[in-house]
Structure formats: structure tokens, C-alpha cells
PyMOL commands that place a pseudoatom at each C-alpha (Angstrom):
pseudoatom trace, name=CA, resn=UNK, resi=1, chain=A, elem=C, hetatm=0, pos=[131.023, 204.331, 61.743]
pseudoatom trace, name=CA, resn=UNK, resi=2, chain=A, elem=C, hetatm=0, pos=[131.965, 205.908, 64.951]
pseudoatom trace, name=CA, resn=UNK, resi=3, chain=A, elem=C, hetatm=0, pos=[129.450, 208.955, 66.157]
pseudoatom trace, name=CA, resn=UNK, resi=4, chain=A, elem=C, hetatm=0, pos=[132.280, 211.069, 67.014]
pseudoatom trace, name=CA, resn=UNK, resi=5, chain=A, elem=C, hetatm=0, pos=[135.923, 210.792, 69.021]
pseudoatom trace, name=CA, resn=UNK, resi=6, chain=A, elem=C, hetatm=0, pos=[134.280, 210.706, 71.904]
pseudoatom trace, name=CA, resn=UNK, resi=7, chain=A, elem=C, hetatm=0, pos=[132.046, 207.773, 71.295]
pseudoatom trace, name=CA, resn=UNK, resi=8, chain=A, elem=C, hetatm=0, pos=[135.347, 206.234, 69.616]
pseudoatom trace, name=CA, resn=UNK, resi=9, chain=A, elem=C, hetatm=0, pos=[136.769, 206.497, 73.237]
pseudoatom trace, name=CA, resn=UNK, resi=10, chain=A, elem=C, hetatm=0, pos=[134.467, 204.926, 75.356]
pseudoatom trace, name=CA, resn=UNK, resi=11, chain=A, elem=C, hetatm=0, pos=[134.808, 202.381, 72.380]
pseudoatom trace, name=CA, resn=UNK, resi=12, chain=A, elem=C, hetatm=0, pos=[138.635, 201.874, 73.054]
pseudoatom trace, name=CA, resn=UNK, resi=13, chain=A, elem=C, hetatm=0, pos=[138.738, 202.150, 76.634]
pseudoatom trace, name=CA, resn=UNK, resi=14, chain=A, elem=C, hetatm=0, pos=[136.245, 198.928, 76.595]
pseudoatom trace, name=CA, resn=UNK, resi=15, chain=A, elem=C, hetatm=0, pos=[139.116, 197.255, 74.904]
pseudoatom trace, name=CA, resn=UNK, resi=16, chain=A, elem=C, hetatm=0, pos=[141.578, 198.869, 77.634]
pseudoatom trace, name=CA, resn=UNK, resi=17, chain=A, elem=C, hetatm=0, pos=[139.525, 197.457, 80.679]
pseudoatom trace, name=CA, resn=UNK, resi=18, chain=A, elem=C, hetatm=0, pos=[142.390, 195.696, 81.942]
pseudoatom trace, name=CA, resn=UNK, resi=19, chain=A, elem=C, hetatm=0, pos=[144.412, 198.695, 82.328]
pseudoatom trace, name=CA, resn=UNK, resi=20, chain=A, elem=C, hetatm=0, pos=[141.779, 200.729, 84.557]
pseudoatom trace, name=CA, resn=UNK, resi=21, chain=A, elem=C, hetatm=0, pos=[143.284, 201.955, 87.728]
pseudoatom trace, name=CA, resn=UNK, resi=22, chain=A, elem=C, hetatm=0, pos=[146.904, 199.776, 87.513]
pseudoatom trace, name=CA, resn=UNK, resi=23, chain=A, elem=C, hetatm=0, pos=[149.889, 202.125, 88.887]
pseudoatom trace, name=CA, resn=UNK, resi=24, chain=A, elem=C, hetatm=0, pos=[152.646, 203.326, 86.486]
pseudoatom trace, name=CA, resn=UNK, resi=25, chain=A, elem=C, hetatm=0, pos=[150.150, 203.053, 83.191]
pseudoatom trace, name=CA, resn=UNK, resi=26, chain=A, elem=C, hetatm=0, pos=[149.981, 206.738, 81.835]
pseudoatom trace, name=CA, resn=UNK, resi=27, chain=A, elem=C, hetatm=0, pos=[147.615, 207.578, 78.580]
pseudoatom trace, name=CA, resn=UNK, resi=28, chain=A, elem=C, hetatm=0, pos=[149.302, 209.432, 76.028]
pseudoatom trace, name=CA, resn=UNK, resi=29, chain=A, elem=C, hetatm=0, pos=[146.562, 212.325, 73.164]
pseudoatom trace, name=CA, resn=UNK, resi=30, chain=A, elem=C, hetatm=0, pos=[148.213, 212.701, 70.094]
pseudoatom trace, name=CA, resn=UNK, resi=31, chain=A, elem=C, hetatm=0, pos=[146.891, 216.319, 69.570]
pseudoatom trace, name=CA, resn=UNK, resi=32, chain=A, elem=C, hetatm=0, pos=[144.550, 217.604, 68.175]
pseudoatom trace, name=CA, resn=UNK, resi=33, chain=A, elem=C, hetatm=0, pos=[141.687, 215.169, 67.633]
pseudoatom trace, name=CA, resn=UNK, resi=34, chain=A, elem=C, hetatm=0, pos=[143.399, 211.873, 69.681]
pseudoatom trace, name=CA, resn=UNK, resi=35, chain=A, elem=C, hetatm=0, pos=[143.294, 214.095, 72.896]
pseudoatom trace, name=CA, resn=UNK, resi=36, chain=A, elem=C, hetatm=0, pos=[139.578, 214.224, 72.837]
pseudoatom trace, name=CA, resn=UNK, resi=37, chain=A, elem=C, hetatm=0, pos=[140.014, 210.415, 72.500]
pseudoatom trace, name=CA, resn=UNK, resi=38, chain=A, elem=C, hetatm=0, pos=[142.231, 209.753, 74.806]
pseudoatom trace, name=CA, resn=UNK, resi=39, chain=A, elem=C, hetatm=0, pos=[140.259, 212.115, 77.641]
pseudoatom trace, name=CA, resn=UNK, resi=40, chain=A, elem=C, hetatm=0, pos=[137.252, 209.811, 77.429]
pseudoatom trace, name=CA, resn=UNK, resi=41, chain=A, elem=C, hetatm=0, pos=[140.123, 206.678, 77.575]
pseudoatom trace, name=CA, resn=UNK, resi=42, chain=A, elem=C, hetatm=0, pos=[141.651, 207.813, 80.532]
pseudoatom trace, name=CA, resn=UNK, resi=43, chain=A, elem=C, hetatm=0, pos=[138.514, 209.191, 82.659]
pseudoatom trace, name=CA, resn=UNK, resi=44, chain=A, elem=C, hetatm=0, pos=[137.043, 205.795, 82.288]
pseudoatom trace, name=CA, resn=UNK, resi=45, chain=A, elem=C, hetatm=0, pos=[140.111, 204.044, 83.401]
pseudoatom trace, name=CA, resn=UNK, resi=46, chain=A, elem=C, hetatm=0, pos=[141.026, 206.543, 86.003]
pseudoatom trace, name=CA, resn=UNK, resi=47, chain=A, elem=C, hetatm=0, pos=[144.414, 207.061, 84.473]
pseudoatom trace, name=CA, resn=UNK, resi=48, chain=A, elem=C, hetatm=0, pos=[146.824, 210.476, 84.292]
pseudoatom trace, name=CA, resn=UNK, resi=49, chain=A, elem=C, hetatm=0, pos=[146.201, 211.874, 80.849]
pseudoatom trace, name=CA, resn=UNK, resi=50, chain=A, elem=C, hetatm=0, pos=[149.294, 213.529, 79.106]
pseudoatom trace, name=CA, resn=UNK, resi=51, chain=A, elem=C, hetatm=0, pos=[149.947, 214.861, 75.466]
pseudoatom trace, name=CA, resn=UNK, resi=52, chain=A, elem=C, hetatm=0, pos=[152.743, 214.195, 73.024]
pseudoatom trace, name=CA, resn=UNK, resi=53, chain=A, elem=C, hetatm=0, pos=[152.830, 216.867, 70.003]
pseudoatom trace, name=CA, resn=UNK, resi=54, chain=A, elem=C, hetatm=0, pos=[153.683, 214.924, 67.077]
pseudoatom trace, name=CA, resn=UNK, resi=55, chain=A, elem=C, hetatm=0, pos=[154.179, 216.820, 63.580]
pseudoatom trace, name=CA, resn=UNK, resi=56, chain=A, elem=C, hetatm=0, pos=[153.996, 214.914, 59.876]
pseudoatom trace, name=CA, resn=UNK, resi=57, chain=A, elem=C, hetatm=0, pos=[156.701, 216.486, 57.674]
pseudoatom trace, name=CA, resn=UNK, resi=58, chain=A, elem=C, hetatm=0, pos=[154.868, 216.932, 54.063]
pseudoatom trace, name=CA, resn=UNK, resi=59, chain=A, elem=C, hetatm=0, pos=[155.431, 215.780, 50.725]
pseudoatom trace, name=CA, resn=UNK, resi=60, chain=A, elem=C, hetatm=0, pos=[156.631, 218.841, 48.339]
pseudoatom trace, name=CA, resn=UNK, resi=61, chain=A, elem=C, hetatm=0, pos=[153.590, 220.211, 46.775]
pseudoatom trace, name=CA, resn=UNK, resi=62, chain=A, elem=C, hetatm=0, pos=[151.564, 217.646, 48.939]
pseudoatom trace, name=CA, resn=UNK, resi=63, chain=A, elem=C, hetatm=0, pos=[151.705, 218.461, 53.065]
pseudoatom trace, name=CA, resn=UNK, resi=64, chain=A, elem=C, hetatm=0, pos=[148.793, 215.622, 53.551]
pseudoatom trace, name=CA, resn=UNK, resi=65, chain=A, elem=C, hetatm=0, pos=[151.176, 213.172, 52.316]
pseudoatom trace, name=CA, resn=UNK, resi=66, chain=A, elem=C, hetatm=0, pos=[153.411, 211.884, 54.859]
pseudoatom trace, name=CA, resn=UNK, resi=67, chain=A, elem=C, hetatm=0, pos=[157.405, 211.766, 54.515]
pseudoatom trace, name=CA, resn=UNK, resi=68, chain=A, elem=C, hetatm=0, pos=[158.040, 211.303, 58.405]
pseudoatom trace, name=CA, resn=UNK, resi=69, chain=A, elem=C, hetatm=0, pos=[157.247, 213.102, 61.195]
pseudoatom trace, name=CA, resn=UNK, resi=70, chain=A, elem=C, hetatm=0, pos=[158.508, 214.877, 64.559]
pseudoatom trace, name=CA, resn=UNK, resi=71, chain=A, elem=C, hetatm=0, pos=[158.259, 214.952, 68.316]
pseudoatom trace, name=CA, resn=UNK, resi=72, chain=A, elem=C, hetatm=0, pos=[159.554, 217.103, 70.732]
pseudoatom trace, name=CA, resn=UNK, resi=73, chain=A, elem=C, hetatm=0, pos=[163.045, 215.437, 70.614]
pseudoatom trace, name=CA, resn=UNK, resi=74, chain=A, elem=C, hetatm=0, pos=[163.611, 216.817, 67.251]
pseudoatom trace, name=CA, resn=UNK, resi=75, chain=A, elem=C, hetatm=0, pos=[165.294, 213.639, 66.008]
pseudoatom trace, name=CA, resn=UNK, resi=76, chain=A, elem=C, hetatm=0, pos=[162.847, 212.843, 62.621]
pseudoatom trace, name=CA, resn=UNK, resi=77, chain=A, elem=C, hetatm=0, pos=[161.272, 209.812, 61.761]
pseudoatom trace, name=CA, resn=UNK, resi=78, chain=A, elem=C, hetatm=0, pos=[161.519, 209.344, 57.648]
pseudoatom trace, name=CA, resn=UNK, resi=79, chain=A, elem=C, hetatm=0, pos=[159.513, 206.835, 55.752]
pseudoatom trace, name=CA, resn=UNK, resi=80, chain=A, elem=C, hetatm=0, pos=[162.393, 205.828, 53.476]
pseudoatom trace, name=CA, resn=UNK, resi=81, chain=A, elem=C, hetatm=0, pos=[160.086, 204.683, 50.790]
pseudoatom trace, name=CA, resn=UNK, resi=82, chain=A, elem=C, hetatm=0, pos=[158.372, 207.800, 49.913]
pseudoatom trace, name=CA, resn=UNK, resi=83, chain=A, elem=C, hetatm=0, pos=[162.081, 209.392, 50.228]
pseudoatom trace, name=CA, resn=UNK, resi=84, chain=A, elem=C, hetatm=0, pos=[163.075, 207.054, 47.306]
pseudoatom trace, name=CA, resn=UNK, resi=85, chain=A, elem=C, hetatm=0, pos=[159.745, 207.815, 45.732]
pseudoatom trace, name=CA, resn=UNK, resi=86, chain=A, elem=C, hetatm=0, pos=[159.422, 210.966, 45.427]
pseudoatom trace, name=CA, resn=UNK, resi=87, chain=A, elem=C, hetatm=0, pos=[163.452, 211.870, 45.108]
pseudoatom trace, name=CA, resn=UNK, resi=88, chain=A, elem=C, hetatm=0, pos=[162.857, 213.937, 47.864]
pseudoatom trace, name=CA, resn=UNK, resi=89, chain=A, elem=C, hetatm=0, pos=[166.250, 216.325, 47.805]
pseudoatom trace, name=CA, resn=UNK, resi=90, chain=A, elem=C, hetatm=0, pos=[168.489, 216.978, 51.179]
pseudoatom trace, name=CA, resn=UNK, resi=91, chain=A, elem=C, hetatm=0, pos=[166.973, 220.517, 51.525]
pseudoatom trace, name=CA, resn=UNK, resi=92, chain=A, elem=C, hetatm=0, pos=[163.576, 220.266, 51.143]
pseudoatom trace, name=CA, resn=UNK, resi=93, chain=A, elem=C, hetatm=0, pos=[164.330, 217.290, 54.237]
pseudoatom trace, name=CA, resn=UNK, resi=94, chain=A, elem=C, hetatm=0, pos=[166.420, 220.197, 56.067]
pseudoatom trace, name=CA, resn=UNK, resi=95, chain=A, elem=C, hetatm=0, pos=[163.550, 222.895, 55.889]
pseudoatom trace, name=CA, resn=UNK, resi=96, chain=A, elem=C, hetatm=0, pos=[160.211, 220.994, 56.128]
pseudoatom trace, name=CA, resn=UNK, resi=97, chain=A, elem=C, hetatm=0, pos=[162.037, 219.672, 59.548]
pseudoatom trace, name=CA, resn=UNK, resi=98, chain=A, elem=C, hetatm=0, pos=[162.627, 222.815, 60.879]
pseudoatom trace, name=CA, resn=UNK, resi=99, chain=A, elem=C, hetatm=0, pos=[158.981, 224.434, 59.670]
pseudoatom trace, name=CA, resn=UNK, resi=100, chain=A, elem=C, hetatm=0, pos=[157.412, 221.669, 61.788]
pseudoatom trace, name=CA, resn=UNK, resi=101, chain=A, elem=C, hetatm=0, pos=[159.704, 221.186, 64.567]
pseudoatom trace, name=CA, resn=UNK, resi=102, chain=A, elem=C, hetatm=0, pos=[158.899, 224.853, 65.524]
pseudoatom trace, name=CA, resn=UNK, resi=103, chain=A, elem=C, hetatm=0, pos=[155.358, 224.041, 65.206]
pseudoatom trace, name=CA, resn=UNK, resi=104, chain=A, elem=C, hetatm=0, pos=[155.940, 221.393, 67.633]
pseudoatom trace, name=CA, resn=UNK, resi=105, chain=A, elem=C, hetatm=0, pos=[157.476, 223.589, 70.203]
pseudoatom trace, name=CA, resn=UNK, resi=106, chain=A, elem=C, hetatm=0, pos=[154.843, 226.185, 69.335]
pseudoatom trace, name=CA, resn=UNK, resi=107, chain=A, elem=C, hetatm=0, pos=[152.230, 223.912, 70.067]
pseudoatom trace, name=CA, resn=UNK, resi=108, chain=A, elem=C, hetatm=0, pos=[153.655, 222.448, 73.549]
pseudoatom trace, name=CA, resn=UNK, resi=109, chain=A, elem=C, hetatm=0, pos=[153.815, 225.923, 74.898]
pseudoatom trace, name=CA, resn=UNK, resi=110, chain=A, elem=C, hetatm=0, pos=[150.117, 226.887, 73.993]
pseudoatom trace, name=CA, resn=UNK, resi=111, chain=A, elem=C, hetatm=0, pos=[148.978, 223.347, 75.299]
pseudoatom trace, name=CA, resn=UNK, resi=112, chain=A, elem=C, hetatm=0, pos=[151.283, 223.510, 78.264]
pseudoatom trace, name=CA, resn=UNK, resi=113, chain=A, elem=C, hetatm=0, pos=[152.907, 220.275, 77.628]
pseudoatom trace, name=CA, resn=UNK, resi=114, chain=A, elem=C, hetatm=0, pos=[156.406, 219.704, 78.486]
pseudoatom trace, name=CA, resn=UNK, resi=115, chain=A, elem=C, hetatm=0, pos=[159.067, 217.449, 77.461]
pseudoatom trace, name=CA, resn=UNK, resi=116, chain=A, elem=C, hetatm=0, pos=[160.229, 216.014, 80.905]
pseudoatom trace, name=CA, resn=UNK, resi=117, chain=A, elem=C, hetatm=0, pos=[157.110, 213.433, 81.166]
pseudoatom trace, name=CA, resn=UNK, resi=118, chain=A, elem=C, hetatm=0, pos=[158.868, 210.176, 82.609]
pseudoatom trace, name=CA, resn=UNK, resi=119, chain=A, elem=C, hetatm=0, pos=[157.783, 206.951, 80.809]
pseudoatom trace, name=CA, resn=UNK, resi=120, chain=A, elem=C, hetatm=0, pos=[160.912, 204.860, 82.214]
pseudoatom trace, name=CA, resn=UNK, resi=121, chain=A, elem=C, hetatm=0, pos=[159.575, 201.646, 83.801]
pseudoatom trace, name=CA, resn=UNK, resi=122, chain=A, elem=C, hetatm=0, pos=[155.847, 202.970, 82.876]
pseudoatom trace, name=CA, resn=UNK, resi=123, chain=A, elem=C, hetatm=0, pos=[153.228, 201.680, 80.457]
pseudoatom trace, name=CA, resn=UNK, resi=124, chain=A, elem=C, hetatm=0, pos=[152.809, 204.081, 77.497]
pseudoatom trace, name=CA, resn=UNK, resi=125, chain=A, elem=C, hetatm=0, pos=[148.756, 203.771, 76.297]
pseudoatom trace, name=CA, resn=UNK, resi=126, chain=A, elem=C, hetatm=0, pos=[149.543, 205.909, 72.619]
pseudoatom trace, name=CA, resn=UNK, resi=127, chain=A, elem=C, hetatm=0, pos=[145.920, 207.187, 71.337]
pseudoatom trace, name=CA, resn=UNK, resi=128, chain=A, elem=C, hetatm=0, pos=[145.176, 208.780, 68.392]
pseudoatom trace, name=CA, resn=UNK, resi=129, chain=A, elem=C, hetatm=0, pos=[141.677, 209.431, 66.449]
pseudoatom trace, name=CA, resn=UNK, resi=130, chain=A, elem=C, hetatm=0, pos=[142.910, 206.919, 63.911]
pseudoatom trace, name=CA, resn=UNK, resi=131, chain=A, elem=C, hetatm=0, pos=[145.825, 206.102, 62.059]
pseudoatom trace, name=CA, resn=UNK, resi=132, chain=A, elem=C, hetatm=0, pos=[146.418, 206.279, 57.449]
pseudoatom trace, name=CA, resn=UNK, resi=133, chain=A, elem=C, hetatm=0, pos=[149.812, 206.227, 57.097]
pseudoatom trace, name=CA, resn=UNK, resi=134, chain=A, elem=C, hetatm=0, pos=[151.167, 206.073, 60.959]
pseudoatom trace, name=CA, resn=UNK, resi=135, chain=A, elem=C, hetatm=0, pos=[154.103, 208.316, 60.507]
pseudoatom trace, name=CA, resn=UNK, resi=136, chain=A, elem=C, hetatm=0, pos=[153.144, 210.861, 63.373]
pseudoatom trace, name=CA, resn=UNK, resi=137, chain=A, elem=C, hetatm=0, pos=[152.982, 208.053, 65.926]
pseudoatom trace, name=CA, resn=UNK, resi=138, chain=A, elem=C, hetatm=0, pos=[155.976, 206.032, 64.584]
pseudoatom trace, name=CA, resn=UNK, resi=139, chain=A, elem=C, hetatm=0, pos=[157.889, 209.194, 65.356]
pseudoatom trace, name=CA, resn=UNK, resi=140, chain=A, elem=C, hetatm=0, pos=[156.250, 208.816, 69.164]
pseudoatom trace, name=CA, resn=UNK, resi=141, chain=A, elem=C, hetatm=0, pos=[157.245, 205.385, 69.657]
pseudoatom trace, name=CA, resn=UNK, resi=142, chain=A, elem=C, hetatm=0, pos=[160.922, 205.966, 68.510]
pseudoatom trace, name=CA, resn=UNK, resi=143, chain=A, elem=C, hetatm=0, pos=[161.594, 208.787, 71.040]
pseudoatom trace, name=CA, resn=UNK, resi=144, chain=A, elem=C, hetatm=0, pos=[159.393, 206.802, 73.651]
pseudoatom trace, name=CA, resn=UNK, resi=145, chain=A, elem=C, hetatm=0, pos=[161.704, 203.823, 73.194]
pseudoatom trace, name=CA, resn=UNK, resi=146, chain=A, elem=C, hetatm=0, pos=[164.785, 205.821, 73.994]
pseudoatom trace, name=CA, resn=UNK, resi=147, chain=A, elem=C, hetatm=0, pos=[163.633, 206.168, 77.281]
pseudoatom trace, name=CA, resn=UNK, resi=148, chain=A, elem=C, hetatm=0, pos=[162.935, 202.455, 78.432]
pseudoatom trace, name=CA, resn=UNK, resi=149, chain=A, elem=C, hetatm=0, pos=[158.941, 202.264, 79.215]
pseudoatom trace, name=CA, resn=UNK, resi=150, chain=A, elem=C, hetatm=0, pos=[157.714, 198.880, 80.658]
pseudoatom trace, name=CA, resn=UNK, resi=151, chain=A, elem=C, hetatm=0, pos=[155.567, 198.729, 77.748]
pseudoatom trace, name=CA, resn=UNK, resi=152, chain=A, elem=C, hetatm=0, pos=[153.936, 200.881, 74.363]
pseudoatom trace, name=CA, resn=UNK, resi=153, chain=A, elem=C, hetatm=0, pos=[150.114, 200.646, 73.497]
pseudoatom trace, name=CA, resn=UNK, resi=154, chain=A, elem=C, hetatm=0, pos=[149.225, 202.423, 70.499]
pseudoatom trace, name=CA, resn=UNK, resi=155, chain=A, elem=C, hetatm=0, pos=[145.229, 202.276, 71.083]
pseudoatom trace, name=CA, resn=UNK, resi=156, chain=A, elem=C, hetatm=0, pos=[143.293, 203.929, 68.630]
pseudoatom trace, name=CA, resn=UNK, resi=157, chain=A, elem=C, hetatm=0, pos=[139.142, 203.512, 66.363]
pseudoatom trace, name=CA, resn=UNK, resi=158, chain=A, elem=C, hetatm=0, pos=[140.520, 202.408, 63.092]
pseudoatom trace, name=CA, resn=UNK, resi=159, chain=A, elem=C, hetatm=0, pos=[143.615, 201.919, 61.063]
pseudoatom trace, name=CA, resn=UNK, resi=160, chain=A, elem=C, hetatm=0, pos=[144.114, 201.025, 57.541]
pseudoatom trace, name=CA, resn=UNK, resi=161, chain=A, elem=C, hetatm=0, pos=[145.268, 197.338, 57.438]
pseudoatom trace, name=CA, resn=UNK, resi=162, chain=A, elem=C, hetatm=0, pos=[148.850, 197.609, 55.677]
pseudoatom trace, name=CA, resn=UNK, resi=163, chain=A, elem=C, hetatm=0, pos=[149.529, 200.422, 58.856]
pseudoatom trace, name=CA, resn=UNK, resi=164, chain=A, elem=C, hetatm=0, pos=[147.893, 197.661, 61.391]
pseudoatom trace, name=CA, resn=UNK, resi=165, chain=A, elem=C, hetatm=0, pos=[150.637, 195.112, 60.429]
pseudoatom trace, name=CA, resn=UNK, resi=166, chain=A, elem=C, hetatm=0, pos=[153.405, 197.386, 60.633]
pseudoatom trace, name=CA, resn=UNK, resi=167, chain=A, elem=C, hetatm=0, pos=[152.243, 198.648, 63.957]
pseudoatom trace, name=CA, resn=UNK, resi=168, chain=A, elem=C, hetatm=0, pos=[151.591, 195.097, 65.517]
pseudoatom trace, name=CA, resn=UNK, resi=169, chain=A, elem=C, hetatm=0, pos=[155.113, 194.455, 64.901]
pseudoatom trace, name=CA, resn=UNK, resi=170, chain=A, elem=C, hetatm=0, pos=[156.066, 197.987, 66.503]
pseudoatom trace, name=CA, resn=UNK, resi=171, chain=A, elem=C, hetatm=0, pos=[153.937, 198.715, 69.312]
pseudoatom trace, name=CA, resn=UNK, resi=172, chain=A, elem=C, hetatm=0, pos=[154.042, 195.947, 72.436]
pseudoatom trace, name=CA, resn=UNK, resi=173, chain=A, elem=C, hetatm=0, pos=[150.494, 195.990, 72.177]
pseudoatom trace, name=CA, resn=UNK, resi=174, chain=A, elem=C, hetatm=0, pos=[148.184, 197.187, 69.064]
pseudoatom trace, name=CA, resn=UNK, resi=175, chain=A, elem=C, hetatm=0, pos=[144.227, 198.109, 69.980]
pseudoatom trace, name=CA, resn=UNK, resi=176, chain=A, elem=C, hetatm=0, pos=[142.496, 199.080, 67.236]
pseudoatom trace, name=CA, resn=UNK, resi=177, chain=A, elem=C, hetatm=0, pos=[138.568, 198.637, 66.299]
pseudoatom trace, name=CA, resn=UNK, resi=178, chain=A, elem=C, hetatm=0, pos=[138.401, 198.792, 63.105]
pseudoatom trace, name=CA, resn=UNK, resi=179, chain=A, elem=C, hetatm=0, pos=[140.608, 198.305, 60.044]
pseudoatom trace, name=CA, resn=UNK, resi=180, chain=A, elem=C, hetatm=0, pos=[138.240, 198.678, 56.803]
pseudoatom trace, name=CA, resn=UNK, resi=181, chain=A, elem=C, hetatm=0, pos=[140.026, 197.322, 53.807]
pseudoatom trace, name=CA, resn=UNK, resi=182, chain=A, elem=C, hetatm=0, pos=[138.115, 201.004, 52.034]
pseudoatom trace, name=CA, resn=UNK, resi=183, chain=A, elem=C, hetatm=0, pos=[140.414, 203.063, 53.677]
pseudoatom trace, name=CA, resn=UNK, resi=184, chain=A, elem=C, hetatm=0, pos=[140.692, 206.832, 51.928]
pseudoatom trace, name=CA, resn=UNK, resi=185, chain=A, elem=C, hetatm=0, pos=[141.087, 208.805, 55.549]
pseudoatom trace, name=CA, resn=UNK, resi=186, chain=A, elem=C, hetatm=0, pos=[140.211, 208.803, 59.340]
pseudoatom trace, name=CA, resn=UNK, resi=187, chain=A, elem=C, hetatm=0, pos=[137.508, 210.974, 58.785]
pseudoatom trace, name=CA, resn=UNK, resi=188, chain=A, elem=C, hetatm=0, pos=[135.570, 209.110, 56.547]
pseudoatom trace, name=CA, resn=UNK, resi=189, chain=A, elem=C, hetatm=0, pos=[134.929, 206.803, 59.282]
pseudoatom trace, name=CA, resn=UNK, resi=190, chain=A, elem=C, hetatm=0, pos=[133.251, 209.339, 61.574]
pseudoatom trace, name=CA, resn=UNK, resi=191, chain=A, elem=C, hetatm=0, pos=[129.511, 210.399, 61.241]
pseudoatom trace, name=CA, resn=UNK, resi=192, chain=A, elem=C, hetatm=0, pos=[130.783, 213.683, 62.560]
pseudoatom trace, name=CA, resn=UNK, resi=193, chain=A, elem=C, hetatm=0, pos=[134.848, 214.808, 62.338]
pseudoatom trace, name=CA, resn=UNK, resi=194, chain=A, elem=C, hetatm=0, pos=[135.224, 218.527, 63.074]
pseudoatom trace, name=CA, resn=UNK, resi=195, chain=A, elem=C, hetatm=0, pos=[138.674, 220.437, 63.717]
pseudoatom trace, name=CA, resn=UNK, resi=196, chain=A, elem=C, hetatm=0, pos=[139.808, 219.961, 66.738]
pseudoatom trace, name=CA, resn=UNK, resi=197, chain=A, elem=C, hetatm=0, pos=[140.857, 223.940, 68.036]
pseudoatom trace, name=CA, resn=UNK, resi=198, chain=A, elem=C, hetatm=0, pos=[143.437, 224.494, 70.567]
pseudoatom trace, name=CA, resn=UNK, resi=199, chain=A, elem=C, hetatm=0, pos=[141.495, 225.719, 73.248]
pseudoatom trace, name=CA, resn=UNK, resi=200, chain=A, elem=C, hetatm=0, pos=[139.539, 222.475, 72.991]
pseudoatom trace, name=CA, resn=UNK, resi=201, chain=A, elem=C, hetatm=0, pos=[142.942, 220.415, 73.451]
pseudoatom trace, name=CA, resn=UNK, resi=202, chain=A, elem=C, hetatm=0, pos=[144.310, 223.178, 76.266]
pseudoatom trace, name=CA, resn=UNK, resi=203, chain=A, elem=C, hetatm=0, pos=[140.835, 222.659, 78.253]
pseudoatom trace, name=CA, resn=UNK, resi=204, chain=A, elem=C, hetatm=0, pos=[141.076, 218.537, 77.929]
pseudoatom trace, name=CA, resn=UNK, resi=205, chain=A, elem=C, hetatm=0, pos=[144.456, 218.581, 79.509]
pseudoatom trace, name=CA, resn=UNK, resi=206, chain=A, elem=C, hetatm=0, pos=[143.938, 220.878, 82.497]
for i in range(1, 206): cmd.bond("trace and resi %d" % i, "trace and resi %d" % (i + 1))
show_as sticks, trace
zoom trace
């Protein structure tokens, strides 16, 4: 059990230690709760903090279950199994896209993140609060990938352990502290796990 993100953070940037201080290594909050994460990350390894909105496109009749996800590029990651699944048609693909892809612009303007953050030739540290089915941050390494970083580290508490082997063979570099072979939801691994609220995420990246 982690106490909270923050604890998780000091956690992960133990695990990071290598990384404190080195030129060209930027550390990347997955908003809301991995930015609280990834603040304590990159204070304690004196690195530039940025976030990357990231949106999960729901499941009809089930938003909490992933069927992709969106960044700020607008080009969708799908996971094609839960497409075949769930016979997911062309339309509900066509307007669950657009619903969140204007949340993600909605959400860059309030946060005052921008979409002209250079990763070329830099080292991407990815952190999130934790990671079930990994579709927001899949989305984040495809876009980052189009871009040519040095290197992606997807850094984050816990991770269930089917997600930690896909993301081992994704990521250059996979942190992650925990992967419980119980795994229901991030949360559940958290003594304490409140909403993260926009101002909280707005204040963190000043």
C-alpha cells in the first residue's frame, strides 16, 4: 500500500536516481492524479516537469472500460481486442473520439499545456498514478514516438502484471513498484486516493 501519490513519488523517483539532474531528460504527469506523482519525481531529480492530457475512449454503456484512448494529436489508440469484443460499431468509434478529443483540448487550455513540447533527441520519463489496462499511456507513447525521443520511461507505483509485460516490450524502460497479481484498480492500492481537481493539477505545473 502506498500512503498517497505523493509518497508513491518519492517511491519512484528512488528508482529514477540515475536520471537526477542529466540534461535533455524531461518528466512527463499524466493528468489528473500522475501529475501529483510526477511533481514529487521531478523536484527530487531536479528535472522540468511537463503534462501530456491523455483521454480513455469508453466502452458503450461502460466509460471505465477502456477501448483506446487520445492525446493531443488526435490520432486514437484502439485496443483491437475489446473492438472485436464488444462489436463495437464505426459510429459509436466516430463520436466517443470526438467527445474526448474535445475534452483533451479542453483540458490543455485550463492546465495551460501546449502541444509544441519538444521530446526529439530527449528522454521522455512517462508517470502516471498507476496503470489497469494502459490504454491512456499507450496512446502517449505512440504520438511520443512520432517525434524521435532518445528514449521513453513509463515510471509509475503499480501495474497489473498482464499490462507490465506489454509495457516492458513498449516503453525503452518500464519502472514500476508494484504489480499485485489482485489487481481490481489503482486505487485499491492507495491508503488514501482522492480526485485529483484541476486547480490542484494547474498549481503543480506552474
Amino acid at each position: 500500500m502506498f500512503r498517497d501519490r505523493r509518497n508513491a513519488g518519492a517511491m519512484l523517483a528512488a528508482q529514477l536516481i540515475r536520471y537526477s539532474g542529466k540534461p535533455g531528460v524531461i518528466v512527463f504527469g499524466i493528468p489528473r492524479g500522475g501529475v501529483v506523482v510526477a511533481k514529487v519525481v521531478a523536484d527530487s531529480l531536479h528535472l522540468p516537469l511537463k503534462g501530456f492530457v491523455v483521454r480513455k475512449l469508453g466502452a458503450p454503456g461502460n466509460p471505465e472500460l477502456a477501448i483506446g484512448a487520445v492525446s493531443h494529436d488526435g490520432k486514437p489508440y484502439w485496443n483491437e481486442d475489446v473492438l472485436r469484443f464488444l462489436s463495437v460499431s464505426s459510429d459509436y468509434k466516430i463520436t466517443v473520439l470526438k467527445k474526448e478529443f474535445e475534452e483533451v483540448r479542453r483540458r490543455m487550455k485550463a492546465f495551460g499545456i501546449t502541444d509544441s513540447t519538444e521530446v526529439t533527441g530527449q528522454t521522455v520519463i512517462a508517470v502516471d498514478d498507476g496503470i489497469a489496462t494502459g490504454a491512456t499511456l499507450k496512446a502517449a507513447i505512440d504520438c511520443w514516438r512520432h517525434q524521435g525521443p532518445c528514449k521513453i520511461i513509463v515510471a509509475v507505483p503499480v501495474c497489473s502484471p498482464d499490462t507490465a509485460k506489454e509495457f516492458r516490450s513498449m516503453a525503452d524502460e518500464f519502472i514500476c513498484l508494484e504489480t499485485p497479481s489482485h489487481f481490481a484498480s489503482v486505487g485499491q492500492f492507495y491508503e488514501r486516493f482522492s480526485q485529483t481537481m484541476d486547480e490542484e493539477v494547474c498549481a503543480l505545473l506552474e
